[in-house]
C-alpha positions as CSV (number, residue, x, y, z in Angstrom):
1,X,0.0,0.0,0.0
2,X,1.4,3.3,-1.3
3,X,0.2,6.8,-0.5
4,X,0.3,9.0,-3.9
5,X,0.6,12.1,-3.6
6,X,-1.9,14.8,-5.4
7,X,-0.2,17.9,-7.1
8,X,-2.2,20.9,-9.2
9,X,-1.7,21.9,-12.1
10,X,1.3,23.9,-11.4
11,X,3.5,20.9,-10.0
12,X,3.2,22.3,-6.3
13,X,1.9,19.6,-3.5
14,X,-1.2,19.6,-1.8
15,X,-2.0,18.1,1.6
16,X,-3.9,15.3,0.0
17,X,-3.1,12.0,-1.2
18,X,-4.4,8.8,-2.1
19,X,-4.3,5.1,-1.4
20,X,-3.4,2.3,-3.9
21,X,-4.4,-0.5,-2.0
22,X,-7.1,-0.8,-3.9
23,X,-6.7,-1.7,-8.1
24,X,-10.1,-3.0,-9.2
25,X,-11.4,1.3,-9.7
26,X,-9.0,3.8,-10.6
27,X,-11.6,6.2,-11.9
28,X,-12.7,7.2,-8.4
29,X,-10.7,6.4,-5.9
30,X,-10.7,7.7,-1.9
31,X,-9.0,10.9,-0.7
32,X,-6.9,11.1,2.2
33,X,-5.6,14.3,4.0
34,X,-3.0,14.8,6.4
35,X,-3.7,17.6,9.0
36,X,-1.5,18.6,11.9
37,X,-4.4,16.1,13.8
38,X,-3.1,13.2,11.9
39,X,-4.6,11.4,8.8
40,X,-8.4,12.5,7.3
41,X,-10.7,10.6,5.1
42,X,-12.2,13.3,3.0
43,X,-16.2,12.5,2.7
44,X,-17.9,13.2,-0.7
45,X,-14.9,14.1,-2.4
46,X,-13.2,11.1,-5.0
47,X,-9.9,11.5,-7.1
48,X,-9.8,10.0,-10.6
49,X,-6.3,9.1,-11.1
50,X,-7.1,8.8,-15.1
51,X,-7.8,12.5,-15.6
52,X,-5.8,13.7,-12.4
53,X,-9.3,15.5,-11.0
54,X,-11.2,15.5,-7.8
55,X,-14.7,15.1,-8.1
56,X,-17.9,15.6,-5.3
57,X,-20.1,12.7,-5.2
């Protein structure tokens, strides 16, 4: 299990990431974000790793 980082579009880093634990759906997969509390699940959010976009459910 890997976390991936997510980046914009301008190649600077983000406090969110993603999990590749999972290989079965790549086209919405769960955000993560790490806060000075530890680790967060984001809820309602999903990142598609295809088109490199978060999307609200």
């Amino acid at each position: 299990m890997a976390k991936v980082k997510i980046f914009k579009k301008d190649g600077s880093p983000t406090p969110y990431f993603w999990s590749d634990k999972s290989e079965e759906e790549r086209s919405g997969v769960t955000v993560y974000k790490r806060t000075t509390d530890g680790v967060k699940r984001m809820r309602g959010v999903r990142f598609n790793t295809i088109t490199n976009r978060m999307r609200k459910d």
